[in-house]
MARLUMMAR-782731 format. One record per residue: x, y, z of N, C-alpha, C, O in turn; residue in one letter. Coordinates in Angstrom, 3 decimals, padded with zeros to 6 digits. Layout:
@nu X&nv Y&nw Z&cau X&cav Y&caw Z&cu X&cv Y&cw Z&ou X&ov Y&ow Z&type A
...
This chain:
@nu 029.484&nv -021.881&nw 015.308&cau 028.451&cav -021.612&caw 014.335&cu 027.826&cv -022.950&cw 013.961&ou 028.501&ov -023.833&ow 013.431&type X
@nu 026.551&nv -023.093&nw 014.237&cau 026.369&cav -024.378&caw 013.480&cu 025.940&cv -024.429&cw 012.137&ou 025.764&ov -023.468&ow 011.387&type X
@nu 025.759&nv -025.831&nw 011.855&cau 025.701&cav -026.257&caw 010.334&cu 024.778&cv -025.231&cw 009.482&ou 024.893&ov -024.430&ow 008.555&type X
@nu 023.765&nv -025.759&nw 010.384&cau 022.457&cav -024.673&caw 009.010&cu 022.762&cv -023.491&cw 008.819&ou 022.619&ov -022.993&ow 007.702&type X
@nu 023.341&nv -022.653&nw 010.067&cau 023.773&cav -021.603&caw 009.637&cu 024.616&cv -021.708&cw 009.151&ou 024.142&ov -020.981&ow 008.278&type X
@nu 026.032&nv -022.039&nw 008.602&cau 026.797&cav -022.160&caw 007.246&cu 026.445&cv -022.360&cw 006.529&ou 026.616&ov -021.408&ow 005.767&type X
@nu 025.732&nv -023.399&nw 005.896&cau 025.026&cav -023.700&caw 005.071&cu 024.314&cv -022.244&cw 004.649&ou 024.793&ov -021.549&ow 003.752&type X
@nu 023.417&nv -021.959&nw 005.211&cau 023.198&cav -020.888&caw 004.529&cu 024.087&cv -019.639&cw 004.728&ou 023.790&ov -018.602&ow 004.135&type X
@nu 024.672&nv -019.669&nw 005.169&cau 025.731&cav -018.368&caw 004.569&cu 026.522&cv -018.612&cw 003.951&ou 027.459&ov -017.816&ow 003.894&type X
@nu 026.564&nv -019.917&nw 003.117&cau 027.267&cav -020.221&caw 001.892&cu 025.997&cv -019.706&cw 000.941&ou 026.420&ov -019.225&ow -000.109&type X
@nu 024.698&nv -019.691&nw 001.039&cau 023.774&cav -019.354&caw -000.092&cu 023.551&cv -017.916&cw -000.065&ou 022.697&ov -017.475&ow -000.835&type X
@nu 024.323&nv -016.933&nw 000.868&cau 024.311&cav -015.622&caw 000.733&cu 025.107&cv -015.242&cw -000.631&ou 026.305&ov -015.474&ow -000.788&type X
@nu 024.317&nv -014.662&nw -001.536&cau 025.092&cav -014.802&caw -002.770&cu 024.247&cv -013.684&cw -003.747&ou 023.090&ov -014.054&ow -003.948&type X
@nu 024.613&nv -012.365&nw -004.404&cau 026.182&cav -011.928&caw -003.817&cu 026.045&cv -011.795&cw -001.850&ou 025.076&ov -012.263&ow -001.253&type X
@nu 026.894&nv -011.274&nw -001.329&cau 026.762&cav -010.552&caw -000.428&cu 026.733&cv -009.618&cw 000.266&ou 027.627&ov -008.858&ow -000.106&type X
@nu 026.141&nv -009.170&nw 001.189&cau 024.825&cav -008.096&caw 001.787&cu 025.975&cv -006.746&cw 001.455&ou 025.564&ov -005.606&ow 001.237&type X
@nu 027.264&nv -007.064&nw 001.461&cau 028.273&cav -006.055&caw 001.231&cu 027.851&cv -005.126&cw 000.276&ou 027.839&ov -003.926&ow 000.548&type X
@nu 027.438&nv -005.639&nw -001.025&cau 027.265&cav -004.914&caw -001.864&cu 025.598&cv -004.523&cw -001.887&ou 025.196&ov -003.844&ow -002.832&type X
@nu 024.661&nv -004.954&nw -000.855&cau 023.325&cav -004.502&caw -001.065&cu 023.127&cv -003.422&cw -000.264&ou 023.708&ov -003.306&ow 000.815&type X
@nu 022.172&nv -002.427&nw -000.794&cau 022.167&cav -001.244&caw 000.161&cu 021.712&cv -001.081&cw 000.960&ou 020.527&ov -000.949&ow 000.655&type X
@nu 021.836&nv -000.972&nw 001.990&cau 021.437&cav -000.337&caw 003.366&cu 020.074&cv -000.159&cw 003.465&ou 019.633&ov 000.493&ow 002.518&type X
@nu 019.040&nv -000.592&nw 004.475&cau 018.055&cav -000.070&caw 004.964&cu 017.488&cv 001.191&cw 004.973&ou 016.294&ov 001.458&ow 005.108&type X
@nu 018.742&nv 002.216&nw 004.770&cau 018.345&cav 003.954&caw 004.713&cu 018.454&cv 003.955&cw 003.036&ou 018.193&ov 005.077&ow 002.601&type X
@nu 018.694&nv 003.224&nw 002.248&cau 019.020&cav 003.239&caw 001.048&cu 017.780&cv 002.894&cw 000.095&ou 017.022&ov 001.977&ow 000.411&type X
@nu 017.539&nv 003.797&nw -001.329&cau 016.949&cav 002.886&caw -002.300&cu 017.292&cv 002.120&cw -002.974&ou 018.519&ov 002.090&ow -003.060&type X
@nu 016.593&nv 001.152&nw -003.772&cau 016.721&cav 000.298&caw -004.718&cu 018.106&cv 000.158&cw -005.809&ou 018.576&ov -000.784&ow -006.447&type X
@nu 018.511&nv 001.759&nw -005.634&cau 019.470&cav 002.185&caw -006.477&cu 021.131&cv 001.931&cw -005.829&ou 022.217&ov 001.697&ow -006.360&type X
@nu 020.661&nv 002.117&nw -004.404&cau 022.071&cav 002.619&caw -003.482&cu 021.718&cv 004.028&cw -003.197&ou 022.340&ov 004.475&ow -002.233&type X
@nu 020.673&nv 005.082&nw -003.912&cau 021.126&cav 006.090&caw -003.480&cu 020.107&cv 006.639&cw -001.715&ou 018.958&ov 006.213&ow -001.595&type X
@nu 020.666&nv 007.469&nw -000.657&cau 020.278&cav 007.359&caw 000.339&cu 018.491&cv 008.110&cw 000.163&ou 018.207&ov 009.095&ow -000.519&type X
@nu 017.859&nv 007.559&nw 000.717&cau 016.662&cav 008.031&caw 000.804&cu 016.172&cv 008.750&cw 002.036&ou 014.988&ov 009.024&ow 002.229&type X
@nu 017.050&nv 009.005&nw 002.763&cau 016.679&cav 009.340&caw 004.315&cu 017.704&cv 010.562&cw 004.592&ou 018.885&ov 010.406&ow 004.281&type X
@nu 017.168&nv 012.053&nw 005.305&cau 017.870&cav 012.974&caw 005.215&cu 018.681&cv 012.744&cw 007.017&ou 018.768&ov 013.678&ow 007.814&type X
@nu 019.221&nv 011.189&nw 007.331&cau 020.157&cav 010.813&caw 008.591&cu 021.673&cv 011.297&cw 007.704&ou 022.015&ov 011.230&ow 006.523&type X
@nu 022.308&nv 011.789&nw 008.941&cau 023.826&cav 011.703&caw 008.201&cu 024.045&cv 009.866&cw 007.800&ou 023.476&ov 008.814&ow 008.090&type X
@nu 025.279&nv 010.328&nw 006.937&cau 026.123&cav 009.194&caw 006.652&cu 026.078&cv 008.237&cw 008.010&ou 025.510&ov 008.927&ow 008.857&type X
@nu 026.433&nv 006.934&nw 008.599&cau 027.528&cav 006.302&caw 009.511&cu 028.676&cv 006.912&cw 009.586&ou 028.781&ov 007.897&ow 008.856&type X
@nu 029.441&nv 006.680&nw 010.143&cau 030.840&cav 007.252&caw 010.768&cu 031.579&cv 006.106&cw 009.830&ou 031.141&ov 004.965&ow 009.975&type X
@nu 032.488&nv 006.266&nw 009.032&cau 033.238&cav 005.515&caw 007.931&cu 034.137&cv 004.987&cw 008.923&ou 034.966&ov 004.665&ow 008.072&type X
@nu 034.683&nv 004.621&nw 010.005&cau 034.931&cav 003.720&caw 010.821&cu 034.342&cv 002.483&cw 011.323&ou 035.005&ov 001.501&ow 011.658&type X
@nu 032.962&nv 002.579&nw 011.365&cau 031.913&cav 001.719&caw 011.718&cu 031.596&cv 001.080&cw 010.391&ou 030.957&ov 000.040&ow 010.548&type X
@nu 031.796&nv 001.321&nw 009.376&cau 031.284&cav 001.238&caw 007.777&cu 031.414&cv -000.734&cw 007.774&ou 030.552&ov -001.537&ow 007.417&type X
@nu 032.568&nv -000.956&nw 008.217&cau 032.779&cav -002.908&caw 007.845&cu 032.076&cv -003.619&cw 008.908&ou 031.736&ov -004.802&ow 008.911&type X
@nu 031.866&nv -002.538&nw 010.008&cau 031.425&cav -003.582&caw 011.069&cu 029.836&cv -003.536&cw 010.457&ou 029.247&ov -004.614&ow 010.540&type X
@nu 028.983&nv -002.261&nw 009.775&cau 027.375&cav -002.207&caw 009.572&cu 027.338&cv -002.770&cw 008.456&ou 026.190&ov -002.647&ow 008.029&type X
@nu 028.103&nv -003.440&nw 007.595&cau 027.863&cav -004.221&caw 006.418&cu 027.837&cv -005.569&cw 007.123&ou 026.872&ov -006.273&ow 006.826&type X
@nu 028.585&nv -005.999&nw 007.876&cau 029.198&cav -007.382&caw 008.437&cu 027.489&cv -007.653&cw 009.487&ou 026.989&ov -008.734&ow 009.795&type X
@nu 027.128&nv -006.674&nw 009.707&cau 025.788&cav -006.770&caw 010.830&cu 024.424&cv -006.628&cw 009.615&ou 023.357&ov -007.218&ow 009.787&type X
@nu 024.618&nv -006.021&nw 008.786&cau 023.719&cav -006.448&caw 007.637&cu 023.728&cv -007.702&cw 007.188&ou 022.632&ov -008.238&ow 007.352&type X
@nu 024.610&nv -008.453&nw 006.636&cau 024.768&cav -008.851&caw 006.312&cu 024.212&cv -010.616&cw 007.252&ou 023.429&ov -011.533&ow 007.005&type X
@nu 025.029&nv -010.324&nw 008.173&cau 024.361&cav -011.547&caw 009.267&cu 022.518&cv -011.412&cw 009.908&ou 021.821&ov -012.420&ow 010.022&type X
@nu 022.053&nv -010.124&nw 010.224&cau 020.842&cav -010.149&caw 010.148&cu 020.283&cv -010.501&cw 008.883&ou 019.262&ov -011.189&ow 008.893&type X
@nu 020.692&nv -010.207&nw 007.989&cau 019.910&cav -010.812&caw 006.922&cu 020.013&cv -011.673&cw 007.042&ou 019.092&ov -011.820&ow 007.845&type X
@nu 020.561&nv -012.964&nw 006.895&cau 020.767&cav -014.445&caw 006.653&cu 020.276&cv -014.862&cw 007.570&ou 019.633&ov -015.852&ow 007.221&type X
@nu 020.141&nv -014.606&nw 009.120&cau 019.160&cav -014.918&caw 010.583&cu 017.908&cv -014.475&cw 010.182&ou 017.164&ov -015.319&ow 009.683&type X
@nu 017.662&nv -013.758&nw 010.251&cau 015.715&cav -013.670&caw 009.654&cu 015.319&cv -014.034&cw 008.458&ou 014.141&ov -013.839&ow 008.161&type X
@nu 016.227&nv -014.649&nw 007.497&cau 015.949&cav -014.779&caw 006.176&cu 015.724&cv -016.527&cw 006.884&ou 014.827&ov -017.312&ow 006.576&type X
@nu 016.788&nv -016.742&nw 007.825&cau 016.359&cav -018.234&caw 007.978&cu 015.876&cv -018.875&cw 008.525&ou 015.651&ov -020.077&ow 008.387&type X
@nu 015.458&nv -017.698&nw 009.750&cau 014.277&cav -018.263&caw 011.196&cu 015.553&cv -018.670&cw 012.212&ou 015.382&ov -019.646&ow 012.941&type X
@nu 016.937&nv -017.882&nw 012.282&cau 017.807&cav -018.822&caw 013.190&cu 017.396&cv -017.519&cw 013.700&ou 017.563&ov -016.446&ow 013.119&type X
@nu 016.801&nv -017.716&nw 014.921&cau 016.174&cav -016.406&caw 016.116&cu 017.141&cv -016.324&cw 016.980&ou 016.974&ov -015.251&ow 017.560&type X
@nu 018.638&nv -017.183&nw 017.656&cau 019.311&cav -016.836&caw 019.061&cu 020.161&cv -016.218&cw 018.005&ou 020.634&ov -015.246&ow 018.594&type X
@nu 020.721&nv -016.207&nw 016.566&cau 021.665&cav -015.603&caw 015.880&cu 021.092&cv -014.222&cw 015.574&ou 021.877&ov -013.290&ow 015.399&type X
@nu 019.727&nv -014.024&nw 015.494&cau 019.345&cav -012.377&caw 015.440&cu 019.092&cv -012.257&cw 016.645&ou 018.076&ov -011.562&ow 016.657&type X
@nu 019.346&nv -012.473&nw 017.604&cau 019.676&cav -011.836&caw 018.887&cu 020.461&cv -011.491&cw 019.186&ou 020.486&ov -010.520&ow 019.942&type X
@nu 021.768&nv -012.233&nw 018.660&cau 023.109&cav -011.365&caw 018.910&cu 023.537&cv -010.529&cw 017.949&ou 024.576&ov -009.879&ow 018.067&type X
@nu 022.588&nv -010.468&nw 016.679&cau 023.270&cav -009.968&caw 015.871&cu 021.911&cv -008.501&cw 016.410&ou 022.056&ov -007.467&ow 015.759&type X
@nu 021.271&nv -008.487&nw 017.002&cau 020.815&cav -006.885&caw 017.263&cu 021.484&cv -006.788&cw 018.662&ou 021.637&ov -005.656&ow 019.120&type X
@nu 021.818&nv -007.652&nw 019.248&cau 022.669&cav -007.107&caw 020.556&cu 023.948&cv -006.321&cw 019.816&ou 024.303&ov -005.230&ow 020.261&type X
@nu 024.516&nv -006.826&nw 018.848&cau 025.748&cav -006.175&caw 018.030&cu 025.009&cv -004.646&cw 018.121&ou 025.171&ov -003.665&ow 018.847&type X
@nu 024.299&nv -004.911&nw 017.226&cau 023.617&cav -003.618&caw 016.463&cu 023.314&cv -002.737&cw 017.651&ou 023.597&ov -001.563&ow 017.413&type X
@nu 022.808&nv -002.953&nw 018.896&cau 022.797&cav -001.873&caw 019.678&cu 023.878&cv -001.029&cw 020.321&ou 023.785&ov 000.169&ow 020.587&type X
@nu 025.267&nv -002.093&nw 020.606&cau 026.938&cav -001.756&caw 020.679&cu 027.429&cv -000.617&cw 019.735&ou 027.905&ov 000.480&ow 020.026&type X
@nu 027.163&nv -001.222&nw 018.444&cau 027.302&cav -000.521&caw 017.109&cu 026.328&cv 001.296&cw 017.007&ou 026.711&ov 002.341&ow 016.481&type X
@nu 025.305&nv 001.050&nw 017.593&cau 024.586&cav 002.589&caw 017.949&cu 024.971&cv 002.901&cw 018.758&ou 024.611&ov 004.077&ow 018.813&type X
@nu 025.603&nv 002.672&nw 019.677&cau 026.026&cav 003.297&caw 020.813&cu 027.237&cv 003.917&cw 020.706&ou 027.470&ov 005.125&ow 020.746&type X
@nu 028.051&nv 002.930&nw 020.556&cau 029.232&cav 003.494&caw 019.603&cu 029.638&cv 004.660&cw 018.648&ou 030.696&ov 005.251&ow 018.436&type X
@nu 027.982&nv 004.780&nw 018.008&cau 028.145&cav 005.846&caw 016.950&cu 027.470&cv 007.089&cw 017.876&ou 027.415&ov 008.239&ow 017.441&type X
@nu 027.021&nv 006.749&nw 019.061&cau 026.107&cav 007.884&caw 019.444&cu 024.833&cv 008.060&cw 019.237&ou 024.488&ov 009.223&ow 019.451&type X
@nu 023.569&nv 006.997&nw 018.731&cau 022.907&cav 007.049&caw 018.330&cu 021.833&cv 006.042&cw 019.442&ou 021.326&ov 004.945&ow 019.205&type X
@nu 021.726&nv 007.013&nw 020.865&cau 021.006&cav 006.466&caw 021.667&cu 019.456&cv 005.548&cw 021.258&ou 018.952&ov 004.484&ow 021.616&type X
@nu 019.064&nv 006.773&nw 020.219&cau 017.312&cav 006.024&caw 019.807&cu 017.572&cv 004.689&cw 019.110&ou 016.972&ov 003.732&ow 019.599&type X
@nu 018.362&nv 004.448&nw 018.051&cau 018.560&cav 002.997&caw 017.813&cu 019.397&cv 002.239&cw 018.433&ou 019.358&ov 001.133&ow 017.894&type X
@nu 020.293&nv 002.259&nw 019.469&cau 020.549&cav 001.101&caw 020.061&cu 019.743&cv 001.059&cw 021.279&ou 020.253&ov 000.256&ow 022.060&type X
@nu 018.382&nv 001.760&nw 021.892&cau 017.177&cav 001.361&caw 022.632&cu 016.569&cv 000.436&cw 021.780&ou 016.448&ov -000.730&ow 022.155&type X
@nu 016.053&nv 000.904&nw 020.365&cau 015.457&cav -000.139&caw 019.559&cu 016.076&cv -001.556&cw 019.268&ou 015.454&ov -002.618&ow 019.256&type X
@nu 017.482&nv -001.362&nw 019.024&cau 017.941&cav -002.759&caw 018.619&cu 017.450&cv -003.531&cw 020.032&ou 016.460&ov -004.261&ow 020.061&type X
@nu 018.377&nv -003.229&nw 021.302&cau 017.967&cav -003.656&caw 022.188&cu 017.045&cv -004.086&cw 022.566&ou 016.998&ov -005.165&ow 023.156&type X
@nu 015.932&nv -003.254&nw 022.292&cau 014.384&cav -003.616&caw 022.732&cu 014.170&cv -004.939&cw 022.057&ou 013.623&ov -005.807&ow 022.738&type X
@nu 014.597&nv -005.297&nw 020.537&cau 014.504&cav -005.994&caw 019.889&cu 015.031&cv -007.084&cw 020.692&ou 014.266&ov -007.642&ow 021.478&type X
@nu 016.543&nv -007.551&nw 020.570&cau 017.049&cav -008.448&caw 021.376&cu 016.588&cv -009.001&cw 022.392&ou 016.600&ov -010.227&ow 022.505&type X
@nu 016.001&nv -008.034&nw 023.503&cau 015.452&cav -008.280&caw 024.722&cu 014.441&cv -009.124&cw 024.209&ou 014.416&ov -010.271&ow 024.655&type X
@nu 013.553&nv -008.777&nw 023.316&cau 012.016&cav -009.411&caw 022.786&cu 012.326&cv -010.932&cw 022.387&ou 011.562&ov -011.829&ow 022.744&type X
@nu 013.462&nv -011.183&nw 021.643&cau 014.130&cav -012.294&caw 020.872&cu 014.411&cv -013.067&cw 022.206&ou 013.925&ov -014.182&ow 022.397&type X
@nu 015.276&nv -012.385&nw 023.197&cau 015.819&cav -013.430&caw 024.057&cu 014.554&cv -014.234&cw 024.845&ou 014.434&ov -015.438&ow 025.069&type X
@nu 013.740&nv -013.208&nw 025.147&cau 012.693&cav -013.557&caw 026.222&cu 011.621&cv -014.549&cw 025.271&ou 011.070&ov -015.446&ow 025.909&type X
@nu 011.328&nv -014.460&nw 023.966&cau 010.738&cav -015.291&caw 023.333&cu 011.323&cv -016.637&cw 022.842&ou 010.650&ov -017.469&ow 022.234&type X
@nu 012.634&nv -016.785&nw 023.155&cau 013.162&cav -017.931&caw 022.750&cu 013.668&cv -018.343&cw 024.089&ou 013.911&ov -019.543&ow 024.208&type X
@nu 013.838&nv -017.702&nw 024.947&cau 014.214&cav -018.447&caw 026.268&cu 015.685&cv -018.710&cw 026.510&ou 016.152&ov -019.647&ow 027.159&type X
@nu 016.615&nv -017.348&nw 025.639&cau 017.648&cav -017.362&caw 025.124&cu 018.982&cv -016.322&cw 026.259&ou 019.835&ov -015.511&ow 025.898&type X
@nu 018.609&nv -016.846&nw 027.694&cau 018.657&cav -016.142&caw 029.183&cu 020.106&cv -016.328&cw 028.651&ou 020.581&ov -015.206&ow 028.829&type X
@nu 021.266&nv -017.240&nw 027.997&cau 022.229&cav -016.769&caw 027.777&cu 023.415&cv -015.311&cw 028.148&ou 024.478&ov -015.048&ow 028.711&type X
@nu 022.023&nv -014.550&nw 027.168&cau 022.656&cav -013.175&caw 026.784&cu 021.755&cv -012.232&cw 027.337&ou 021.309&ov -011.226&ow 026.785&type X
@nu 021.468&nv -012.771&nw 028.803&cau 020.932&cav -011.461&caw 029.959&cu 022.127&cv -010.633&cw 030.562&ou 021.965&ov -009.414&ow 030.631&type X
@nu 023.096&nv -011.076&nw 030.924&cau 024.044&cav -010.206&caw 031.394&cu 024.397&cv -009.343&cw 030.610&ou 024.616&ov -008.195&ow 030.996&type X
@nu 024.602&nv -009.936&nw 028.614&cau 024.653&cav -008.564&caw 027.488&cu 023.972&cv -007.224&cw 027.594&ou 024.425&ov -006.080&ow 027.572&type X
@nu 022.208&nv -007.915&nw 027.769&cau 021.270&cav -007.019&caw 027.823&cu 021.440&cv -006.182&cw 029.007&ou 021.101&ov -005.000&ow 028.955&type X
@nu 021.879&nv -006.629&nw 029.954&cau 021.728&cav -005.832&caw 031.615&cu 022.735&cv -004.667&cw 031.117&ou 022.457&ov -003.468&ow 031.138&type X
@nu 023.910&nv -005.209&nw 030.682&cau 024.907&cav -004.528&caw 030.679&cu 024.834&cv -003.337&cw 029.831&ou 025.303&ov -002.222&ow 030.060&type X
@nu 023.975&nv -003.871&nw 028.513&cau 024.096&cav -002.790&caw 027.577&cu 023.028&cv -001.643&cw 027.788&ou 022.930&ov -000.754&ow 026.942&type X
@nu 022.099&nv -001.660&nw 029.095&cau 021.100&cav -001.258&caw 029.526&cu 021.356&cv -000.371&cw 030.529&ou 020.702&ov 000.598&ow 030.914&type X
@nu 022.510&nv -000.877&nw 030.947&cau 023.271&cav -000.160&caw 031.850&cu 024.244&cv 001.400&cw 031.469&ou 024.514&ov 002.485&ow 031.984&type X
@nu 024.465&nv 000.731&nw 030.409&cau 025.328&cav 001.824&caw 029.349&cu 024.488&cv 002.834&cw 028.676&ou 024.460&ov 004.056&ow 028.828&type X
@nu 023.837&nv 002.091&nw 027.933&cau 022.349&cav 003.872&caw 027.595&cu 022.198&cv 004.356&cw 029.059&ou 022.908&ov 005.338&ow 029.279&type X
@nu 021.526&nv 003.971&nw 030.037&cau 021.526&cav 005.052&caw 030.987&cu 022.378&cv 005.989&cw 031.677&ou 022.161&ov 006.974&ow 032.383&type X
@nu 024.049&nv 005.027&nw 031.012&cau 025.282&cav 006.173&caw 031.480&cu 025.441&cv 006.862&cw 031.019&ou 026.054&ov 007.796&ow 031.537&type X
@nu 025.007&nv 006.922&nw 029.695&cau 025.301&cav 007.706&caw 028.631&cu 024.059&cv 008.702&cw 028.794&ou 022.873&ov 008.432&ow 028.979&type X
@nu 025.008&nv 010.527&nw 028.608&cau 024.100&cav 011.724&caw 028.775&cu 024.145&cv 012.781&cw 027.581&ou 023.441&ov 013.790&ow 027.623&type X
């Protein structure tokens, strides 16, 4: 991890743990008629909130690349083919705009897996 990014995830404060969710209002309460997450997945989609926030909050672009490569694992996982195409799509966009060829074999792979999946 490097510096700046600690640095600022020491200024994550409180943290994203307790902020609500993207499907959520202002309140916590859900605004979107999606089921719940699967309460198994529950620490890993706070822990992926939580790090996308602090990557786009800080312009660190190869750390929101892996952190929507997560996020597409994490939909897939739950069964939720349409958002881990989107996260993905995302990632793919991130890698290819930063030149971040790293995490092409992620993308191949995880590209590989939505299409196994029926």
């Amino acid at each position: 991890m490097c510096a700046a990014f600690r640095r600022e995830l020491g200024k994550a404060a409180p943290p994203a743990r307790s902020a609500p969710s993207p499907a959520h209002g202002r309140s916590g309460e859900r605004t979107t008629n999606e089921p719940s997450p699967a309460p198994e997945f529950a620490a890993a989609r706070r822990d992926l909130e939580e790090a996308t926030h602090i990557a786009v909050r800080s312009g660190f672009r190869l750390h929101e690349a892996d952190a929507r490569l997560e996020w597409a694992r994490l939909h897939l996982a739950e069964g939720d083919r349409e958002k881990a195409r989107e996260s993905l799509a995302r990632a793919a966009t991130l890698v290819e705009e930063t030149g971040y060829h790293r995490r092409d074999a992620a993308l191949a792979a995880l590209e590989a897996a939505l299409r196994d999946v029926r």
